[in-house]
py3Dmol code that shows the C-alpha trace and the ligand (Angstrom):
import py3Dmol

protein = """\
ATOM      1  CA  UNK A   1       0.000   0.000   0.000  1.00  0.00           C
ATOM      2  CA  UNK A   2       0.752   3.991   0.461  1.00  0.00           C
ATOM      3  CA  UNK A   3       3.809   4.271  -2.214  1.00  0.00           C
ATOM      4  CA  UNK A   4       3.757   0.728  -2.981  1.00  0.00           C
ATOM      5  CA  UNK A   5       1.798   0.611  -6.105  1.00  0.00           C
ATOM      6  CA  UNK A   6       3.791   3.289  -8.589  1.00  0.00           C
ATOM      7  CA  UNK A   7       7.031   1.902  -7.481  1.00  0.00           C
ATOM      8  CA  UNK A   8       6.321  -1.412  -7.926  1.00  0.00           C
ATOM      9  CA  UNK A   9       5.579  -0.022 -11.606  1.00  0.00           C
ATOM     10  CA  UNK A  10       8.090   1.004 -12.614  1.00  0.00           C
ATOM     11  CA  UNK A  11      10.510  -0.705 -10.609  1.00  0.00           C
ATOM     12  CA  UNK A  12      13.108   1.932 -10.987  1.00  0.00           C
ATOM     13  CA  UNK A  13      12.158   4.348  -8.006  1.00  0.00           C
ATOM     14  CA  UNK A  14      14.005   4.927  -4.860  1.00  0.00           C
ATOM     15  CA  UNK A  15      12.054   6.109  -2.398  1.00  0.00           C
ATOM     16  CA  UNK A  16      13.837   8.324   0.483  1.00  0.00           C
ATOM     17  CA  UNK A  17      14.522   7.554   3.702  1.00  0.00           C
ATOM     18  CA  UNK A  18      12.238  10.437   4.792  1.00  0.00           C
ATOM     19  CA  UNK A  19       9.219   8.452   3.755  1.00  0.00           C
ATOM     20  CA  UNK A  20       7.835   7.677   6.793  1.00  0.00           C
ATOM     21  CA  UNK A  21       7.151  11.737   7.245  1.00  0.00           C
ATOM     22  CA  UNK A  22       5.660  11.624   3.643  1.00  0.00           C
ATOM     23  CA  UNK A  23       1.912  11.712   3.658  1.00  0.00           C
ATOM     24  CA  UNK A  24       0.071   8.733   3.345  1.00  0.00           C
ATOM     25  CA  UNK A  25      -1.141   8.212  -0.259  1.00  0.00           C
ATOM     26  CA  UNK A  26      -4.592   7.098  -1.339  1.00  0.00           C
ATOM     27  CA  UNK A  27      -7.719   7.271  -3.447  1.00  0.00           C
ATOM     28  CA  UNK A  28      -9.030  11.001  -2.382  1.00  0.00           C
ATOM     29  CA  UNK A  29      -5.821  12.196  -1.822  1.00  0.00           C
ATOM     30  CA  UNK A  30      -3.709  14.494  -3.501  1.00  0.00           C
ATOM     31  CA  UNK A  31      -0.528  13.292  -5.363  1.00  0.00           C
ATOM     32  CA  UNK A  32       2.180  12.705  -2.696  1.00  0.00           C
ATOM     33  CA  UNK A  33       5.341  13.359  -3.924  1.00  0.00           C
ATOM     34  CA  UNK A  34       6.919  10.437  -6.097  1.00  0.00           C
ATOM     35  CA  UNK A  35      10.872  10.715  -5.718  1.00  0.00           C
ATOM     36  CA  UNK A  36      13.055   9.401  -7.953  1.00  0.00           C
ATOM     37  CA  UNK A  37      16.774   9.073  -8.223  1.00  0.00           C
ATOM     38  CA  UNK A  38      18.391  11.957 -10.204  1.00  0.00           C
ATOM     39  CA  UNK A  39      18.151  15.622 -11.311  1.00  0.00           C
ATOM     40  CA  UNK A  40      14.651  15.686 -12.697  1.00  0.00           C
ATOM     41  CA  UNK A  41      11.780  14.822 -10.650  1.00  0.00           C
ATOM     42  CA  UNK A  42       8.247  14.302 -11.313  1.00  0.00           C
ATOM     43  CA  UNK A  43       6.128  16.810 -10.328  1.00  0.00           C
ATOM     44  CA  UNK A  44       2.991  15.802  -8.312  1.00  0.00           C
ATOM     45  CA  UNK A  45      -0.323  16.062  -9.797  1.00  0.00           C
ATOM     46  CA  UNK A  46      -2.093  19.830  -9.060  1.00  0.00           C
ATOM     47  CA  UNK A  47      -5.180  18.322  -7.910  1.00  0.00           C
ATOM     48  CA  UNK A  48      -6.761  14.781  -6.751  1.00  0.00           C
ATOM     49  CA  UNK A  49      -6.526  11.808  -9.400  1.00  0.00           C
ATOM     50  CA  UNK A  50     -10.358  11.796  -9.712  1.00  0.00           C
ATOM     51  CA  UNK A  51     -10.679  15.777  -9.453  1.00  0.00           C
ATOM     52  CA  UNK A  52     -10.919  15.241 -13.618  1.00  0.00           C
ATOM     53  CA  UNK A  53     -14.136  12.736 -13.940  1.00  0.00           C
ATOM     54  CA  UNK A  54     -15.729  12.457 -15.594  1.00  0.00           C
ATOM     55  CA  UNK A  55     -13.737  13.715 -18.729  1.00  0.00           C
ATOM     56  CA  UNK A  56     -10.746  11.447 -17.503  1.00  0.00           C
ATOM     57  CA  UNK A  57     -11.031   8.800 -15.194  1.00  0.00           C
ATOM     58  CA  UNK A  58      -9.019   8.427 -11.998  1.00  0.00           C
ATOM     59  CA  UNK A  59      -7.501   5.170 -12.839  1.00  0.00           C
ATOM     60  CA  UNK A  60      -6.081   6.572 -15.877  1.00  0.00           C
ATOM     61  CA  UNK A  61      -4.889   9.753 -14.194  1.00  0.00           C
ATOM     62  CA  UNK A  62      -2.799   7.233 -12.165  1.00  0.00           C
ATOM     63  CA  UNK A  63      -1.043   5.273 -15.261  1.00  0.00           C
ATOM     64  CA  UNK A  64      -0.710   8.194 -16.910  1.00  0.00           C
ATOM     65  CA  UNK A  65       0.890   9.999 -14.033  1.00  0.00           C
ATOM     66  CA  UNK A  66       2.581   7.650 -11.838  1.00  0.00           C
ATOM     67  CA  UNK A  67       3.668   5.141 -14.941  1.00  0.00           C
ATOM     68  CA  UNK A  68       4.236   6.969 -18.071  1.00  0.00           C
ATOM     69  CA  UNK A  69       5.210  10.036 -16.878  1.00  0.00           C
ATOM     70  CA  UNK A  70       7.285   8.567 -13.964  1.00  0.00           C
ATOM     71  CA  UNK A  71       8.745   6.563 -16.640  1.00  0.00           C
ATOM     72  CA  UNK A  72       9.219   9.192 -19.086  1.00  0.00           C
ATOM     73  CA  UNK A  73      11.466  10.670 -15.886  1.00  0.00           C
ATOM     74  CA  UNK A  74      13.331   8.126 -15.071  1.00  0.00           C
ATOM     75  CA  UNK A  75      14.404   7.352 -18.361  1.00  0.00           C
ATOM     76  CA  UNK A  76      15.428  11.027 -18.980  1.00  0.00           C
ATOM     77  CA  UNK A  77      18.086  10.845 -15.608  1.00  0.00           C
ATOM     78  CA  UNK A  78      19.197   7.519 -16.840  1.00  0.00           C
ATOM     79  CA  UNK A  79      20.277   9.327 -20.625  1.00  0.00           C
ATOM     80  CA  UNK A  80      21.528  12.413 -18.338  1.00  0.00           C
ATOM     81  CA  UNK A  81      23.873   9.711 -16.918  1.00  0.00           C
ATOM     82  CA  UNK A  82      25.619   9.070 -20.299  1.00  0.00           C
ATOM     83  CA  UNK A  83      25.900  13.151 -20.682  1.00  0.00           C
ATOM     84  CA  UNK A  84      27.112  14.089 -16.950  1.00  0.00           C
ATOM     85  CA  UNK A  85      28.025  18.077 -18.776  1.00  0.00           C
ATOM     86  CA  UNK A  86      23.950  18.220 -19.830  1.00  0.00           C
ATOM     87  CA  UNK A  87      22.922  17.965 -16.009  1.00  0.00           C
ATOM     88  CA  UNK A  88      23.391  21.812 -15.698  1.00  0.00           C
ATOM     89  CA  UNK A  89      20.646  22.563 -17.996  1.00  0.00           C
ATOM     90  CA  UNK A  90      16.898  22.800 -16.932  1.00  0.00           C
ATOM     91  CA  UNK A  91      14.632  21.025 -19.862  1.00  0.00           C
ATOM     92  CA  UNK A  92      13.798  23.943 -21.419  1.00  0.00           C
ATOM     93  CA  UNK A  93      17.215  24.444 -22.782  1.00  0.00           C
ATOM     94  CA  UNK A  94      18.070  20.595 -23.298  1.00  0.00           C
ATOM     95  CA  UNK A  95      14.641  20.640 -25.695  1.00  0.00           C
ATOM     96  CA  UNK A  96      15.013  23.967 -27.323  1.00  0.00           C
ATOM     97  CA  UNK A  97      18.125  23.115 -29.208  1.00  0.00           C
ATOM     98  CA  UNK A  98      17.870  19.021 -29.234  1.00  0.00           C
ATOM     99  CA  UNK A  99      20.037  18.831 -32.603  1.00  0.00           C
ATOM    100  CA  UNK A 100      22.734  20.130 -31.103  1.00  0.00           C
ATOM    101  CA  UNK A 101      22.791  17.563 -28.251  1.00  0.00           C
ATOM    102  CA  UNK A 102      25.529  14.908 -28.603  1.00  0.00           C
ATOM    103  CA  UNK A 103      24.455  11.899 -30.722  1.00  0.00           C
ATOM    104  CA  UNK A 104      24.346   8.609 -28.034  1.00  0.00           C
ATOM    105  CA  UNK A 105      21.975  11.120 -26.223  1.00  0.00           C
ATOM    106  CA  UNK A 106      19.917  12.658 -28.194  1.00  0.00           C
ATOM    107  CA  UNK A 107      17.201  10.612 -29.020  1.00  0.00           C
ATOM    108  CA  UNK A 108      16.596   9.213 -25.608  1.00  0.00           C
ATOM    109  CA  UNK A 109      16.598  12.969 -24.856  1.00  0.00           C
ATOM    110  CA  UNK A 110      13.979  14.121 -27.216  1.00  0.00           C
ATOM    111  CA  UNK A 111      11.648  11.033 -26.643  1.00  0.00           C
ATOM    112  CA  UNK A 112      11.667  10.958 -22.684  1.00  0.00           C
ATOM    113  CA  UNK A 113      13.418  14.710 -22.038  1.00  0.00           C
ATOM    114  CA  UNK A 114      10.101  16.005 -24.426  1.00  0.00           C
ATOM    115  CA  UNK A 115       7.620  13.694 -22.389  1.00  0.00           C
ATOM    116  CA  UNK A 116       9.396  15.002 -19.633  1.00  0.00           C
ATOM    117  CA  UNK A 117       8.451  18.879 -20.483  1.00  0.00           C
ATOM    118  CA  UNK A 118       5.320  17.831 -22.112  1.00  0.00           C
ATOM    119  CA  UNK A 119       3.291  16.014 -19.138  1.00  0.00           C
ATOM    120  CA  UNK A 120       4.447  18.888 -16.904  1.00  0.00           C
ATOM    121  CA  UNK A 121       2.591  21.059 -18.702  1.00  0.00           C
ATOM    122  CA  UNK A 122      -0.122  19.090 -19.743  1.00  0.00           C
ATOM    123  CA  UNK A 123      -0.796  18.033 -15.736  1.00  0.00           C
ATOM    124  CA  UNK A 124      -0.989  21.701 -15.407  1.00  0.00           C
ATOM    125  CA  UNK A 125      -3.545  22.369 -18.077  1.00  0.00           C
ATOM    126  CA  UNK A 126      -6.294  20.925 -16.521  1.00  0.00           C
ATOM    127  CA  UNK A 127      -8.525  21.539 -13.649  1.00  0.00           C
ATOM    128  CA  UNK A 128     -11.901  20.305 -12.132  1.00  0.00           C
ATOM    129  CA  UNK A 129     -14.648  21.350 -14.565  1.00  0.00           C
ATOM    130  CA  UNK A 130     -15.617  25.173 -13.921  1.00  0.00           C
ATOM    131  CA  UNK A 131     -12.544  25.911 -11.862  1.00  0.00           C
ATOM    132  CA  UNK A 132     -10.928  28.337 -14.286  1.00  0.00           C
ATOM    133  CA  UNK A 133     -11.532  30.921 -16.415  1.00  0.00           C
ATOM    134  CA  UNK A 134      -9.501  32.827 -19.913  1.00  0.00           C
ATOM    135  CA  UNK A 135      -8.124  36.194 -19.447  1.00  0.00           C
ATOM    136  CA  UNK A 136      -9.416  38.633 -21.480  1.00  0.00           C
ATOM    137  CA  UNK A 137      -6.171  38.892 -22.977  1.00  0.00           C
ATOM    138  CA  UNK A 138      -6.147  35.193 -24.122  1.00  0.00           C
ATOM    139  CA  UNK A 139     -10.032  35.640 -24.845  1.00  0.00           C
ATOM    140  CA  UNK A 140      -9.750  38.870 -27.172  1.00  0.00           C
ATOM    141  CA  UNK A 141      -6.408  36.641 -28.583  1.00  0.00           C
ATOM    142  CA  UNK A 142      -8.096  33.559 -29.512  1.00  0.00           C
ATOM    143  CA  UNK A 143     -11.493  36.043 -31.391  1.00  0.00           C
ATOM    144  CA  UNK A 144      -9.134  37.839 -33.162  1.00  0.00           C
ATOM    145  CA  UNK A 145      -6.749  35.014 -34.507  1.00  0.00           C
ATOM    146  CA  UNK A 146      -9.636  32.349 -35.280  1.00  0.00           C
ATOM    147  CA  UNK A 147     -13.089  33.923 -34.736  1.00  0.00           C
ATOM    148  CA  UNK A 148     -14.062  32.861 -31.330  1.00  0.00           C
ATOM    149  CA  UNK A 149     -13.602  30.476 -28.520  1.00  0.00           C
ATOM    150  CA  UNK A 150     -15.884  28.147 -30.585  1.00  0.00           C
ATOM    151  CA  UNK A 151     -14.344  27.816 -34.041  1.00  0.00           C
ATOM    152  CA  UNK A 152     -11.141  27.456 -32.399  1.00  0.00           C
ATOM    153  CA  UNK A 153     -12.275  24.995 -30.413  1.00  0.00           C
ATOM    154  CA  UNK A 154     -13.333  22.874 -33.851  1.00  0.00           C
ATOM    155  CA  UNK A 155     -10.311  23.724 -35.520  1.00  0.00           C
ATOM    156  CA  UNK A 156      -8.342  22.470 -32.271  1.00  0.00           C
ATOM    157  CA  UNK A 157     -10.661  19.470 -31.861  1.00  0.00           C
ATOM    158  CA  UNK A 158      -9.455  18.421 -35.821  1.00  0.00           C
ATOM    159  CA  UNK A 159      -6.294  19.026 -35.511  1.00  0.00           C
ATOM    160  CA  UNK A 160      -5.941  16.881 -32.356  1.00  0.00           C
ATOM    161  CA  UNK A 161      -8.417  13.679 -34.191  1.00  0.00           C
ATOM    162  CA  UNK A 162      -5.515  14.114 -37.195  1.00  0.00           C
ATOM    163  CA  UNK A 163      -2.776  13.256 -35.320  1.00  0.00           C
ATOM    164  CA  UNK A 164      -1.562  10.484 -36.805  1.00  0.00           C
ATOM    165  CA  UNK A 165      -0.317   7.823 -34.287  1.00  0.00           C
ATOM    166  CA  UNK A 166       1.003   8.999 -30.755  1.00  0.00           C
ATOM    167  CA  UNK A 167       1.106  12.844 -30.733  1.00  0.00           C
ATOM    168  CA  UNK A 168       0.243  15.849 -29.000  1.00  0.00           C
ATOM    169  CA  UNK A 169      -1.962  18.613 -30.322  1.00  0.00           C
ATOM    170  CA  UNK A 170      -1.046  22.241 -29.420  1.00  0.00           C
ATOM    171  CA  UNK A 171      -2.218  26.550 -29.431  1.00  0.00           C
ATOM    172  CA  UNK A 172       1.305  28.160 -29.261  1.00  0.00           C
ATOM    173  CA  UNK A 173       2.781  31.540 -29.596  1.00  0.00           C
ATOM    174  CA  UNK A 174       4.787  31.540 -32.260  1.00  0.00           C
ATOM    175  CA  UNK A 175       7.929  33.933 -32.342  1.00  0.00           C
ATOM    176  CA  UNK A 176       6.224  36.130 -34.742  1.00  0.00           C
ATOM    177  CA  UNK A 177       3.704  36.755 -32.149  1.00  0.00           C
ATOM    178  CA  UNK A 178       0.833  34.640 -33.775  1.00  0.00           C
ATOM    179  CA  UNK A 179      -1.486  32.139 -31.677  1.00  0.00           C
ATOM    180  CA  UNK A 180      -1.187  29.064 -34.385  1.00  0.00           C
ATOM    181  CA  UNK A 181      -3.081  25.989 -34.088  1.00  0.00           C
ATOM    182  CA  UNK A 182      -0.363  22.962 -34.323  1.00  0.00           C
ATOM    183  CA  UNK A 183       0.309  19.489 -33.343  1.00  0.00           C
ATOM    184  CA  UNK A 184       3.479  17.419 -32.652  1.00  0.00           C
ATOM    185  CA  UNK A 185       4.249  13.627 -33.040  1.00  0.00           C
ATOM    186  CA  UNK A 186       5.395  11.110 -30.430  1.00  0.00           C
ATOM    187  CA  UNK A 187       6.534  13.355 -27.593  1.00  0.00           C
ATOM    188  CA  UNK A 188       8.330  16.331 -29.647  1.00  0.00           C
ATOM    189  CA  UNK A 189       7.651  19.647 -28.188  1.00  0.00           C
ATOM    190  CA  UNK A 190       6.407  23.070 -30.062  1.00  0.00           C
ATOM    191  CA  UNK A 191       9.753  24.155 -28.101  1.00  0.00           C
ATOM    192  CA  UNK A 192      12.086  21.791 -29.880  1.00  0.00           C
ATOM    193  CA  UNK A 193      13.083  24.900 -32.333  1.00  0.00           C
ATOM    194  CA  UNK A 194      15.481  22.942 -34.715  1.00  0.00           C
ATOM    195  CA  UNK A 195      12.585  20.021 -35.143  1.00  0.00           C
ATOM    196  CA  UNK A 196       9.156  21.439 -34.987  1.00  0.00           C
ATOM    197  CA  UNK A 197       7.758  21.656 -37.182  1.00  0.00           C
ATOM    198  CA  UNK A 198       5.883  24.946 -36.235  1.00  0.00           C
ATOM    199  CA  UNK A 199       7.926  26.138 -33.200  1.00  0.00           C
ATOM    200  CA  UNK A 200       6.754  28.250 -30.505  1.00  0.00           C
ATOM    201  CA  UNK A 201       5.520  28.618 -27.002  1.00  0.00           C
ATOM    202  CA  UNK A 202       2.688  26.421 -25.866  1.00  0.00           C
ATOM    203  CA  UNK A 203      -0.545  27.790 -24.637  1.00  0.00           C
ATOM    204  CA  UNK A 204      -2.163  24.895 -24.631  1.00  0.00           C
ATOM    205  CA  UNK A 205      -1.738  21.560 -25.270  1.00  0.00           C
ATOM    206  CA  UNK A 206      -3.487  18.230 -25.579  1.00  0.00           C
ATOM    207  CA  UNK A 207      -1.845  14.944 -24.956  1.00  0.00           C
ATOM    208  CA  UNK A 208      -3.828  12.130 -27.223  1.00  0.00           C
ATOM    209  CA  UNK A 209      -1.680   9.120 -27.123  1.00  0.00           C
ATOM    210  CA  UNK A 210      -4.231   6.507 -27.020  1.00  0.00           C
ATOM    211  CA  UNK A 211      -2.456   6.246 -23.332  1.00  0.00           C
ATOM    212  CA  UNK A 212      -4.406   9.078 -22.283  1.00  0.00           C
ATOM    213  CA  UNK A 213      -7.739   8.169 -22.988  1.00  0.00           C
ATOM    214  CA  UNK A 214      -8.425   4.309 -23.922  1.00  0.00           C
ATOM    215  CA  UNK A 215      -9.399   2.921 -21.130  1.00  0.00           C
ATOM    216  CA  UNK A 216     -12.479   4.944 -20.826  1.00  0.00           C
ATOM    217  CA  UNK A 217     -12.974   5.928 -24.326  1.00  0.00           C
ATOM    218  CA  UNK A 218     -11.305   3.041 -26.253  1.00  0.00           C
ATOM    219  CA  UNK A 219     -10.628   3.967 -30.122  1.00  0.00           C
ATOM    220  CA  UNK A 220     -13.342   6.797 -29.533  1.00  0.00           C
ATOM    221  CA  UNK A 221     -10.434   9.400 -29.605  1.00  0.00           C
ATOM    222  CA  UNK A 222     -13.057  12.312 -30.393  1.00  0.00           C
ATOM    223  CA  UNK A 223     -15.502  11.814 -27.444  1.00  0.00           C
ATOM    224  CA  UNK A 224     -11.734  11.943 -25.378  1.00  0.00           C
ATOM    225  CA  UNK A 225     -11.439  15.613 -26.993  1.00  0.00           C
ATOM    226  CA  UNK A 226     -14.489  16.922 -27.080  1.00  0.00           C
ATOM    227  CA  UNK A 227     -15.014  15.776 -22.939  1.00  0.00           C
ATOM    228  CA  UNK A 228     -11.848  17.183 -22.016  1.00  0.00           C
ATOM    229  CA  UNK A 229     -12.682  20.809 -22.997  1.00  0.00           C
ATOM    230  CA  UNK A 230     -14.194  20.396 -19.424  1.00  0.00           C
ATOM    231  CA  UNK A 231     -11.229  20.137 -18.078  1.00  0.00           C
ATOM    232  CA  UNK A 232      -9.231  22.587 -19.296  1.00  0.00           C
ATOM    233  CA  UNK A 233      -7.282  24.928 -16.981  1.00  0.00           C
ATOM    234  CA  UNK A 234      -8.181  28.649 -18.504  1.00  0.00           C
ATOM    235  CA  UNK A 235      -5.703  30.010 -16.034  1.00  0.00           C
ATOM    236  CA  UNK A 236      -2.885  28.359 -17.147  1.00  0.00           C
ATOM    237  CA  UNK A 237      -3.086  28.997 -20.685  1.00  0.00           C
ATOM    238  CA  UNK A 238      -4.019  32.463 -19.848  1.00  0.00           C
ATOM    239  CA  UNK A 239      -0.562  32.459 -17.858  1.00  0.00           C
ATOM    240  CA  UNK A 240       1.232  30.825 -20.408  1.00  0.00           C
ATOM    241  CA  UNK A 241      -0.563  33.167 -23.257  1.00  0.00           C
ATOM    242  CA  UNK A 242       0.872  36.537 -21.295  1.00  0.00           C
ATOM    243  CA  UNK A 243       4.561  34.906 -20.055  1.00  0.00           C
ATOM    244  CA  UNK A 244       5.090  33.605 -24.026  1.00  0.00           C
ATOM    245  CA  UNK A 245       3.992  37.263 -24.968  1.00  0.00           C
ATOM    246  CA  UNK A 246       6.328  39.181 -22.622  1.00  0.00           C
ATOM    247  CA  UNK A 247       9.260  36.873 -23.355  1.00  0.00           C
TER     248      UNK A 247
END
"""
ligand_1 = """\
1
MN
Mn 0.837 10.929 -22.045
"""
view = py3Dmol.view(width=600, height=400)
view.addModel(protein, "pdb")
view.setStyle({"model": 0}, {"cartoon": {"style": "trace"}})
view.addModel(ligand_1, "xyz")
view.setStyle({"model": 1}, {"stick": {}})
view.zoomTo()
view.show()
C-alpha cells in the first residue's frame, strides 16, 4: 500500500529515507510526492486523481501519471547519466536546441526529455470542470486570430483527431507573435526549435496518445477531446498566453 503501487511499476524508483514523514497516499488524496533518483523529478499532480471525472477517469490519471510520466522521468536521468556536462541545464534548454545535443543522447533525450516537459505542462492544463476561467487577454487573442472560442475549439478538436499515431496537439505563440493551431508527433515539443515543425511557445496543449484516454474511451479518440474541454485549466493557458507574450 501507500507508495507501494507506482514503485512497484516502474521498478526503478528509490524512495527516500524520509518516507515515513511523507503523507500517506490514497484514493481522495492528492498526489504525494513520487521521488526518484536523479536531477529531474516528477512533479505531483495539481489536484486529486479523480478531481478530472468524468472527462478522464481516476484510474487513468494514475497510469498516466505515476507510470508513463514517472517513466518518461526516469528514463530522462538515466540518458543524463551518459551526458554528466547536460545535467546543468533545466529542460527547457536541453529541448530547445535538441540537434545540437551529442548523438548517443539525443534521441533518448527528445523522446523521454520532451515527455518530460510535455506532461508537466499538460498536468498543469487541466482543472476540475468550472474551476478556471480565460483572461481577457487570451479571450480577445483567440477572437481575433480564429473567430471565437468556438471555431477554435473545432479547428483544435481536428487538428488533435488528425494526429496520426502517438502525438500531441497544441495553441502556441509563435515567435512572430501569432497564436497558431499545431500538433506534434510522439513526444516532440512546439519548443524543440530545430525540429518542430511549427515552433513556438505552448498555450495549450493536448496529450492524445491513445495512453491518455483508452481505457475509458477506447478507439473513440473524439468523445476523449471533445469531454476534455471540461477540463481545461483557462488560467494556465491564460498564464502561459501573457509569459510567451512578454518573453
Ligand atoms: Mn501521455
Amino acid at each position: 500500500m501507500l507508495l507501494g503501487s507506482a514503485a512497484l511499476a516502474t521498478g526503478l524508483m528509490n524512495f527516500p529515507r524520509s518516507l515515513a514523514a511523507a503523507p500517506a497516499r490514497s484514493e481522495g488524496t492528492k498526489d504525494a510526492m513520487i521521488q526518484i533518483d536523479g536531477v529531474f523529478q516528477p512533479a505531483p499532480l495539481p489536484y486529486a486523481y479523480e478531481a478530472l471525472q468524468p472527462s478522464i477517469d481516476t484510474e487513468t490519471m494514475h497510469l498516466h501519471h505515476d507510470k508513463h510520466y514517472v517513466t518518461y522521468t526516469n528514463n530522462l536521468n538515466t540518458a543524463l547519466q551518459q551526458a554528466p556536462e547536460l545535467k546543468t541545464k533545466n529542460i527547457e534548454q536541453l529541448l530547445s536546441s535538441i540537434k545540437s545535443l551529442p548523438d548517443p543522447v539525443r534521441k533518448a533525450i527528445r523522446n523521454n526529455g520532451g515527455g518530460y516537459y510535455n506532461h508537466g505542462l499538460f498536468w498543469r492544463m487541466m482543472a476540475p470542470k468550472g474551476t478556471t476561467k480565460a483572461s481577457d487577454e487570451l479571450t480577445a487573442a483567440i477572437t481575433k486570430t480564429f473567430g471565437g472560442m468556438n471555431s477554435f475549439q473545432e479547428k483544435f478538436n481536428k487538428e488533435a483527431a488528425s494526429v496520426f499515431g502517438s502525438g500531441w496537439a497544441w495553441m502556441i505563440l509563435t515567435p512572430g507573435g501569432e497564436l497558431k493551431i499545431t500538433s506534434t508527433p510522439n513526444q516532440d515539443s512546439p519548443i524543440m526549435q530545430d525540429v518542430a515543425e511549427v515552433p513556438g511557445k505552448p498555450v495549450l496543449g493536448l496529450d492524445v496518445w491513445e495512453h491518455a484516454y483508452y481505457l475509458k474511451y477506447k478507439n473513440v479518440r473524439a468523445d476523449y477531446i471533445k469531454s476534455w474541454w471540461d477540463v481545461v485549466n483557462w488560467q494556465t493557458a491564460s498564464d502561459l498566453y501573457a509569459k510567451a507574450k512578454t518573453a
